[in-house]
C-alpha positions as CSV (number, residue, x, y, z in Angstrom):
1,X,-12.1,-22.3,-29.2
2,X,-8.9,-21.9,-26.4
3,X,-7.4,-24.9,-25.2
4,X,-7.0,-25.0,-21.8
5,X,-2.9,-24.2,-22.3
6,X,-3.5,-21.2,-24.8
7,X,-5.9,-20.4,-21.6
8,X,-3.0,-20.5,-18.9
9,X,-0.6,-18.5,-21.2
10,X,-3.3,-15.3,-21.9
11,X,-3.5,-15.3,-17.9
12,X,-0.1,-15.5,-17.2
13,X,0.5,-12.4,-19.3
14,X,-2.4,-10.6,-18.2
15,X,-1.2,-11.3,-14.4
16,X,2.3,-10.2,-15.7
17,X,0.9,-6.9,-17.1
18,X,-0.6,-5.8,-14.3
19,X,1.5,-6.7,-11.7
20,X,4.0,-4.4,-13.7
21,X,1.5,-1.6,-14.2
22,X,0.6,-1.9,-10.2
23,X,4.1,-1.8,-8.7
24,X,4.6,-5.2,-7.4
25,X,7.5,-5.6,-9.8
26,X,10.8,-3.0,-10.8
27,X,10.0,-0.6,-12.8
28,X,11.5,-0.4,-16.4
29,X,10.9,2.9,-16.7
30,X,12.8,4.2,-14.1
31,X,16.5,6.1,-14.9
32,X,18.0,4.1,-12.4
33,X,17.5,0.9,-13.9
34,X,19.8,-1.6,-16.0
35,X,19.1,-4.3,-18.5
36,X,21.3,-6.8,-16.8
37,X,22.4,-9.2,-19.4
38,X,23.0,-12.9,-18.7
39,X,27.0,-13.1,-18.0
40,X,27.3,-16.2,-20.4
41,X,24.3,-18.1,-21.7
42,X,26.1,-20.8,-22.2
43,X,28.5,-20.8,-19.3
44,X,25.4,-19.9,-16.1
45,X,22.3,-21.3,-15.1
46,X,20.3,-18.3,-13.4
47,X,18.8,-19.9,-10.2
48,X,16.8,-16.6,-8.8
49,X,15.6,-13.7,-10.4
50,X,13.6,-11.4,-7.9
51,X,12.2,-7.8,-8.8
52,X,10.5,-5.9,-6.2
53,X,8.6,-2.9,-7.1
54,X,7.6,0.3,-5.2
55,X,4.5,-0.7,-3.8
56,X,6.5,-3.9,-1.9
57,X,9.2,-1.1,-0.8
58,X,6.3,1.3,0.6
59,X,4.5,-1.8,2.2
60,X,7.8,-3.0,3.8
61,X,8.6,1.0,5.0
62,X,5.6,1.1,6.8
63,X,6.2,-1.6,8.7
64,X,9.3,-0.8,10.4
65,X,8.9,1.3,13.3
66,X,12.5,0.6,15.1
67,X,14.8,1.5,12.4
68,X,14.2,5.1,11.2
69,X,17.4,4.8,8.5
70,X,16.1,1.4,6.9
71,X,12.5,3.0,6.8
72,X,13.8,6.2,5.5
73,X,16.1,4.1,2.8
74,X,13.1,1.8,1.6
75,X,10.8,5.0,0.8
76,X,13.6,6.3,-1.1
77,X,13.9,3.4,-3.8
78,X,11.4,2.6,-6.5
79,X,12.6,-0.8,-7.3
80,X,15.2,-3.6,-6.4
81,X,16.1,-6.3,-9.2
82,X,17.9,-9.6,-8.3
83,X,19.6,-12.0,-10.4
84,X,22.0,-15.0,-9.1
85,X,23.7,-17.3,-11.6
86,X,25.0,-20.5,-11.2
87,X,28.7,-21.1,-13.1
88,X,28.7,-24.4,-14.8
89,X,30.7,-23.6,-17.7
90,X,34.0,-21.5,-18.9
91,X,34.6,-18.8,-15.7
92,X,36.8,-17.3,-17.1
93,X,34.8,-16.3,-20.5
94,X,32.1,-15.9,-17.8
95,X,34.7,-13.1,-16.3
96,X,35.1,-11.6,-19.9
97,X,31.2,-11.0,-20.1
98,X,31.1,-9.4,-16.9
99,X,33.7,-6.9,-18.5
100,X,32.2,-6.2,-21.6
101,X,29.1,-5.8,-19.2
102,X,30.8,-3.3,-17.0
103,X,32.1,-1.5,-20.2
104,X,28.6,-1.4,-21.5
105,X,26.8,-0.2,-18.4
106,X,29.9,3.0,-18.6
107,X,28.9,4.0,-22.1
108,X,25.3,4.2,-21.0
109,X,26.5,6.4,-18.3
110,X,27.1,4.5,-15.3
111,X,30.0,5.3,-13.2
112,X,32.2,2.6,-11.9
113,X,32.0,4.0,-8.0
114,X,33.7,0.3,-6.5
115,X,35.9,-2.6,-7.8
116,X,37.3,-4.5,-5.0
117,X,39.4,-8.2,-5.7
118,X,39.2,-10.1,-2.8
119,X,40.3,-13.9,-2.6
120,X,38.8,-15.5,-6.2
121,X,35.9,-12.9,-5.7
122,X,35.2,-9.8,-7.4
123,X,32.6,-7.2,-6.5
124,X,32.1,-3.8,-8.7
125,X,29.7,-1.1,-8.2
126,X,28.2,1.3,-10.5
127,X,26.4,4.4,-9.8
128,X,23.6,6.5,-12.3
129,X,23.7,10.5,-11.8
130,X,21.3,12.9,-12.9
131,X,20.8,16.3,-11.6
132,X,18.9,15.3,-9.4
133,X,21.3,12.7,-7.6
134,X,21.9,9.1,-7.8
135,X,19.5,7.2,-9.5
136,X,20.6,4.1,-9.7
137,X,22.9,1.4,-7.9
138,X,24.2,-1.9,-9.5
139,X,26.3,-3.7,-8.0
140,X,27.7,-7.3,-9.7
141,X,29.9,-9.9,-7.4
142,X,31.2,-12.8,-8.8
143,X,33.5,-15.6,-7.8
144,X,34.0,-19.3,-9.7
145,X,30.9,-20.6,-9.1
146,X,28.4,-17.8,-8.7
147,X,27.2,-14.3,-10.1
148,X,25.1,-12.0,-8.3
149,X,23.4,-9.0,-10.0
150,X,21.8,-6.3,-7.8
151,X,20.4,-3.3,-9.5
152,X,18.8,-0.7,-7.2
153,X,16.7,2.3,-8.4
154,X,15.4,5.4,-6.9
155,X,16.5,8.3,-5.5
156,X,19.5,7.2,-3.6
157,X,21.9,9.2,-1.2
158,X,24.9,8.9,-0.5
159,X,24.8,8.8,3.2
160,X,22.7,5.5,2.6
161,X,25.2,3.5,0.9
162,X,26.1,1.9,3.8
163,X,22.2,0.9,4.7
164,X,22.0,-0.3,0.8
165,X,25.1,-2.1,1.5
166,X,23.9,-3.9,4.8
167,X,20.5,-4.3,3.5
168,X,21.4,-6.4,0.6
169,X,23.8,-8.2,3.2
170,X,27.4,-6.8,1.3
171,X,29.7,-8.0,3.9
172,X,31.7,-5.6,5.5
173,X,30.1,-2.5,4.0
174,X,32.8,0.4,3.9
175,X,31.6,3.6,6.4
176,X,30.6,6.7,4.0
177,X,32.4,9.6,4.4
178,X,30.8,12.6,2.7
179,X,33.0,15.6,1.9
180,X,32.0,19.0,2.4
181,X,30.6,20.8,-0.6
182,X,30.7,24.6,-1.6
């Protein structure tokens, strides 16, 4: 016989599976995504962890009538992963993970794209080709006190930088210039 916890747990997962298999969630499968790992399990407290899935981006799409990039940008993506630490330990070992992270995420073929030190804040950005385009954003800002982890998959252009930029609310987002290609 279940007990009424052994009960909760077997519902849990089967919720968790198929809010996975349905879309709610980011996909695992996808080539733009990126196993973010904590940047120092000892050293942060994650305080959100969001992962929105293609169904949510469709849903959200069609539902914006007024903005034709932001519409056109959310059809685009198959997923969007959040994760935001708290620092409460060692930053600067904190800051070493986040290097070995960004050396990680290169030999599994990311390309750093942005690094930008700013004032005790540091922001990178890394980009996943295929031949088909960009698959995959991440983008990782950090300061003393916080970490912020974005990974955003699907098929991304260039010229929407900027929107991904604005949408995830990256002051300042540089303009996109796109060169001419023969």
């Amino acid at each position: 016989m279940m007990t009424h916890s052994k009960v909760r747990v077997w519902l849990v997962a089967c919720l968790s599976i198929s809010l996975a298999a349905c879309g709610i969630t980011a996909p695992r499968g996808n080539a733009g995504y990126a196993n973010l790992d904590s940047p120092g399990m000892f050293d942060t407290d994650r305080t959100t962890s969001l992962s929105i899935g293609p169904t949510l981006l469709r849903f959200a799409s069609a539902h914006i009538d007024d903005d034709p990039e932001t519409k056109a940008l959310l059809k685009s993506l198959d997923g969007v992963r959040i994760k935001i630490y708290e620092v409460n330990g060692d930053g600067d070992r904190v800051a070493r993970d986040l290097v070995r992270m960004g050396q990680k995420l290169q030999g599994d073929h990311w390309a750093p794209v942005m690094l930008v030190n700013e004032g005790g804040e540091r922001t990178q950005m890394f980009a996943k080709s295929s031949s088909r385009g960009i698959q995959g954003l991440i983008i990782v800002s950090a300061d003393e006190s916080e970490v912020v982890m974005i990974n955003v998959m699907g098929d991304i252009k260039p010229t929407h930088f900027k929107d991904v930029m604005m949408a995830l609310n990256v002051d300042q987002a540089p303009d996109v210039q796109l060169a001419a290609v023969d």
